[in-house]
C-alpha positions as CSV (number, residue, x, y, z in Angstrom):
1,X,-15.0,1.4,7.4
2,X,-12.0,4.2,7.4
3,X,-12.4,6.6,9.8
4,X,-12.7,10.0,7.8
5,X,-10.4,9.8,5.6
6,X,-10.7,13.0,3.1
7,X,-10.6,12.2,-0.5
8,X,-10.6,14.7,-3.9
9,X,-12.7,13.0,-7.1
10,X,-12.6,14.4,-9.6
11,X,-15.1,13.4,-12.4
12,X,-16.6,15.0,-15.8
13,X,-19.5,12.2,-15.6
14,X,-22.4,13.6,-13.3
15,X,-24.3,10.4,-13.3
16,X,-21.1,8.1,-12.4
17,X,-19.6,10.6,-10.3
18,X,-23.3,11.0,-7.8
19,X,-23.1,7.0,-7.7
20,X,-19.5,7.1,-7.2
21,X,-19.5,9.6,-4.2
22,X,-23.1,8.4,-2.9
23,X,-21.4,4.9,-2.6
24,X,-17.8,6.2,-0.9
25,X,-19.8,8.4,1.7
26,X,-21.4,5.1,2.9
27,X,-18.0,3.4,3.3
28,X,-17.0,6.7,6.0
29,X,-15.3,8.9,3.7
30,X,-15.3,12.5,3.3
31,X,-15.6,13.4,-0.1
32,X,-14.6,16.7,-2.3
33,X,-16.0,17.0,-5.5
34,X,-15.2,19.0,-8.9
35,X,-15.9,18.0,-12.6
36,X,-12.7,19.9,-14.3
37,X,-9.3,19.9,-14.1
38,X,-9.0,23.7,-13.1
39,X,-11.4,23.7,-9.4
40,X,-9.3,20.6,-8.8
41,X,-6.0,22.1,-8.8
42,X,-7.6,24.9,-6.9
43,X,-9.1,22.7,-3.9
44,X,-6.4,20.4,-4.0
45,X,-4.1,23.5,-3.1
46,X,-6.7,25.0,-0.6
47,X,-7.1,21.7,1.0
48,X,-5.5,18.8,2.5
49,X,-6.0,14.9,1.4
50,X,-5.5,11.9,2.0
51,X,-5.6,10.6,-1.8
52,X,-6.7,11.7,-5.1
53,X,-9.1,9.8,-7.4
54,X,-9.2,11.8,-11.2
55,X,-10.8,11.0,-14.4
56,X,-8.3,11.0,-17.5
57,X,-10.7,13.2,-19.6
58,X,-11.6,16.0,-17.8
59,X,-12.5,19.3,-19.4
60,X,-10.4,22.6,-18.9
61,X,-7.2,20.6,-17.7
62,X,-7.2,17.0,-18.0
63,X,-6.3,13.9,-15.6
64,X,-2.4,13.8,-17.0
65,X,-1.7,17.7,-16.2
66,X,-3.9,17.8,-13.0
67,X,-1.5,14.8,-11.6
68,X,1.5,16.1,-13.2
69,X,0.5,19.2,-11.0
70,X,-0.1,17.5,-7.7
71,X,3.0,15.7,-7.8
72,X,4.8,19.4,-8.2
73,X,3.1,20.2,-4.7
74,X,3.0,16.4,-3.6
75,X,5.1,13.7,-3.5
76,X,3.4,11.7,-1.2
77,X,-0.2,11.7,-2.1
78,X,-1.2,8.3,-4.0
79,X,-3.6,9.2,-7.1
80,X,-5.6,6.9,-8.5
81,X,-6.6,7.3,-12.1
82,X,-9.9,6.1,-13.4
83,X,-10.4,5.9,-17.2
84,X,-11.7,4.3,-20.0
85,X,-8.4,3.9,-22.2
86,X,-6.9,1.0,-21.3
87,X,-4.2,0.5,-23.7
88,X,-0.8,-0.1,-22.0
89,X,0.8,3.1,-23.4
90,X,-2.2,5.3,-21.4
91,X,-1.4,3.7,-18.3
92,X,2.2,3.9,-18.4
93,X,2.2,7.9,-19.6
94,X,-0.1,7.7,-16.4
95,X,2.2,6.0,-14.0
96,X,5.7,8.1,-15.4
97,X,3.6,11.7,-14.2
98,X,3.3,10.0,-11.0
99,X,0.0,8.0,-10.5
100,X,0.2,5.1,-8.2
101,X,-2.8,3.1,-9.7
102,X,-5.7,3.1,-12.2
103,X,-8.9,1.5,-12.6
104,X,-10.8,1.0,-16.3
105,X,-13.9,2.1,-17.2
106,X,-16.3,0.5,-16.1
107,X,-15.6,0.0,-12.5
108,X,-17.2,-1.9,-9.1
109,X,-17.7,0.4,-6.0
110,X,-16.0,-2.7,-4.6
111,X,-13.2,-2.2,-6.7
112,X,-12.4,1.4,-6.2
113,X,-12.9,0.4,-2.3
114,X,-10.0,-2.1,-2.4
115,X,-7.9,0.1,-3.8
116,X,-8.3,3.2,-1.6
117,X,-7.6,0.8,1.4
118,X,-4.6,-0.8,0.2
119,X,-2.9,2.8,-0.2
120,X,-5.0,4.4,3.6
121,X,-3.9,0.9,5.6
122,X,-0.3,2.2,4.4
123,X,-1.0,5.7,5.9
124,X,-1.7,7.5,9.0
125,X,-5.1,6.2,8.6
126,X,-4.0,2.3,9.2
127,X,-0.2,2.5,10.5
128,X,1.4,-0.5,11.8
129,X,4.9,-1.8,13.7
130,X,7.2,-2.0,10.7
131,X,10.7,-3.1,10.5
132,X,11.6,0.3,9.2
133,X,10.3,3.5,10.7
134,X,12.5,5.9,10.6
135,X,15.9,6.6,8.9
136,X,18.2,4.6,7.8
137,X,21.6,4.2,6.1
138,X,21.5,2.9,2.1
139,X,24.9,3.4,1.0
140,X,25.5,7.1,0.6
141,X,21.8,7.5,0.9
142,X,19.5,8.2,4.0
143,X,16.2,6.7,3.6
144,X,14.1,8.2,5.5
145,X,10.6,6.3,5.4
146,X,8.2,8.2,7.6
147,X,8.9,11.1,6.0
148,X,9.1,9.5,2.5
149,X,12.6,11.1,1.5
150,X,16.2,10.0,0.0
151,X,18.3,12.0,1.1
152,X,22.1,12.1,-0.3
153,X,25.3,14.9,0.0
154,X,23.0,17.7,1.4
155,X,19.7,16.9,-0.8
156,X,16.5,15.3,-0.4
157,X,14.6,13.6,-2.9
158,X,10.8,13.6,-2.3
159,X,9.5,10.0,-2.9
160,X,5.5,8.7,-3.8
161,X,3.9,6.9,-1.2
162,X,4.1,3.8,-2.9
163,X,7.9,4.8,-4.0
164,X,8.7,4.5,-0.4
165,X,6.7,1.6,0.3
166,X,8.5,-0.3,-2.7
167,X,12.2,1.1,-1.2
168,X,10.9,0.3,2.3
169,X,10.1,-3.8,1.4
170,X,13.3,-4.6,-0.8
171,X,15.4,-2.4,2.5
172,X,14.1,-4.7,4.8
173,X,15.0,-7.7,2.7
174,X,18.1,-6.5,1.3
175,X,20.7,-8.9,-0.1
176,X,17.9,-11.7,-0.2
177,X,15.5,-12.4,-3.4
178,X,12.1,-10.9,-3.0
179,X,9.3,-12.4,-5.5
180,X,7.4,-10.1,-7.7
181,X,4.0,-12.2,-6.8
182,X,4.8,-11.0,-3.0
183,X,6.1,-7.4,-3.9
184,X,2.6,-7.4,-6.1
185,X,0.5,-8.5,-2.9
186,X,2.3,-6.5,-0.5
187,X,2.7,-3.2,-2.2
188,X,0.3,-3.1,-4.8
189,X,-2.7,-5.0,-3.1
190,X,-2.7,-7.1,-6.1
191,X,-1.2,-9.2,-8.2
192,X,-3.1,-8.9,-12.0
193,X,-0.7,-7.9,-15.1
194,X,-1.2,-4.4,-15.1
195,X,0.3,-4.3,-11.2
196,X,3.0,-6.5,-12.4
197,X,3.7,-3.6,-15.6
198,X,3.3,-1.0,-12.4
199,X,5.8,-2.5,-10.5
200,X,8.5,-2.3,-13.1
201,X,7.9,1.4,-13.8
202,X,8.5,1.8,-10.2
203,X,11.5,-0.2,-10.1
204,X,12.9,1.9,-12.6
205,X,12.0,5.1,-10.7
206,X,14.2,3.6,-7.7
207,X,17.5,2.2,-9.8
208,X,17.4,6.2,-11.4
209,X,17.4,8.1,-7.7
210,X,19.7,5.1,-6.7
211,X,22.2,5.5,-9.5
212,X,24.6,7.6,-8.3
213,X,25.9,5.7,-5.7
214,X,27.4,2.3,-7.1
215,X,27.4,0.9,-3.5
216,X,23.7,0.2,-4.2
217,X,21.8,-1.8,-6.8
218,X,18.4,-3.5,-7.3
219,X,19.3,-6.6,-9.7
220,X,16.3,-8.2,-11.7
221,X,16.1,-12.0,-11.0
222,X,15.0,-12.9,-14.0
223,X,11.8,-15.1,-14.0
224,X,11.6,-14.7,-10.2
225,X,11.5,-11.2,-8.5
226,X,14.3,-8.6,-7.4
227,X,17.2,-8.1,-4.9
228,X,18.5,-4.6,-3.3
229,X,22.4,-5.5,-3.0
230,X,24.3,-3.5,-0.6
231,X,27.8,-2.6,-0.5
232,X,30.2,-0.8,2.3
C-alpha cells in the first residue's frame, strides 16, 4: 500500500468514477475528485499532487486542454490519461501535450494500480540510492535530476517526470547500448507496444532539448535499443 499519496481524478462517468475512487481509497490513497475539465484546473491550482489521472472526454474543458494546462504550471507531475479512443493518433496527440501514460477503456483497478506505482516508486513516495542524484555535466548541459531540469547558458528547461527518468537511465549508461525491452521495463513499468510507441515520443522530446549542443547525441540502434554518445 502507498502511504498517502494525494491523487486528482478526474472523471465524467459517475458510476466508473465511485468504483474507481472506492477501489484507490482501499489501496491508501487520498483521492480528489471533479467530473469537468474547469473544477480540475481549479483544484489542481489550489492544491498539491502527487499525479493526475483525467478522462479524455470531459465536459466544459476536456482531458487534452486540462493536461495541456497542468503541464503550463507542472512539469513534473506524471498524468495518466484514461480513455476510450485507442487509436494510435489519440494517444500520441496525448503524449506530445505532455501525458506520461494512458489506459483504454475499459480498465482493471489492478491495472490503473500498476501504473500509479510505477510513476510514486519513482517519486518521493518510493525513492531509492541511484547512480545519479544530483547534477551533472552533459556537454554544455547541467542535468539536474532531483530537480528534473536541463539547464544550459543561463536557462533551465523544466523536464516531465518520466523525461528525467528516461535522461537519467541512458546518463548513467552513456556511450554503451541500452535495449528498448529494458528502457520499457525500467522506465515505463512495461513493455507492451503502446509503451514501446511512448518511448519514441519521449526520445524525440530529449534529441530536441539536446540539439543545440552537438557534443551530445542519442543514436537509434536500429533493431536493438539506443545510446547517449558524449563528446568533450
Amino acid at each position: 500500500m502507498n502511504s498517502k499519496a494525494k491523487i486528482l481524478y478526474v472523471e465524467d462517468d459517475l458510476t466508473l468514477s465511485f468504483v474507481t475512487r472506492d477501489n484507490l481509497e482501499l489501496h491508501g490513497y487520498l483521492i480528489d475528485y471533479c467530473e469537468d475539465g474547469v473544477e480540475a484546473q481549479s483544484l489542481f491550482n489550489k492544491n498539491q499532487y502527487d499525479i493526475c489521472i483525467l478522462d479524455v472526454m470531459l465536459p466544459k474543458m476536456d482531458g487534452y486542454e486540462l493536461a495541456r494546462r497542468i503541464r503550463e504550471e507542472n512539469q513534473e507531475i506524471p498524468i495518466i490519461f484514461l480513455t476510450a479512443k485507442s487509436t494510435k493518433e489519440d494517444k500520441i496527440h496525448g503524449l506530445r501535450l505532455g501525458a506520461d501514460d494512458y489506459i483504454t477503456k475499459p480498465f482493471s483497478i489492478e491495472e490503473l494500480v500498476l501504473k500509479i506505482e510505477v510513476f510514486l516508486k519513482r517519486s518521493h513516495h518510493g525513492q531509492k540510492n541511484n547512480v545519479v542524484t544530483g547534477e551533472c555535466q552533459l556537454g554544455d548541459f547541467i542535468f539536474d535530476f532531483k530537480n528534473h531540469a536541463l539547464k544550459n547558458a543561463g536557462k533551465s528547461r523544466q523536464l516531465t517526470h518520466r523525461e528525467a527518468e528516461l535522461l537519467k537511465m541512458l546518463y548513467e549508461h552513456r556511450d554503451t547500448i541500452i535495449k528498448r525491452d529494458d528502457i520499457l521495463d525500467e522506465v515505463w513499468g512495461d513493455n507492451h507496444y503502446f509503451a514501446g510507441r511512448s518511448l519514441d515520443v519521449f526520445i524525440s522530446r530529449l534529441r530536441k532539448y539536446l540539439s543545440s549542443d552537438e557534443k551530445v547525441k542519442i543514436e537509434n540502434i536500429h533493431n536493438v535499443g539506443y545510446r547517449l554518445k558524449t563528446k568533450g
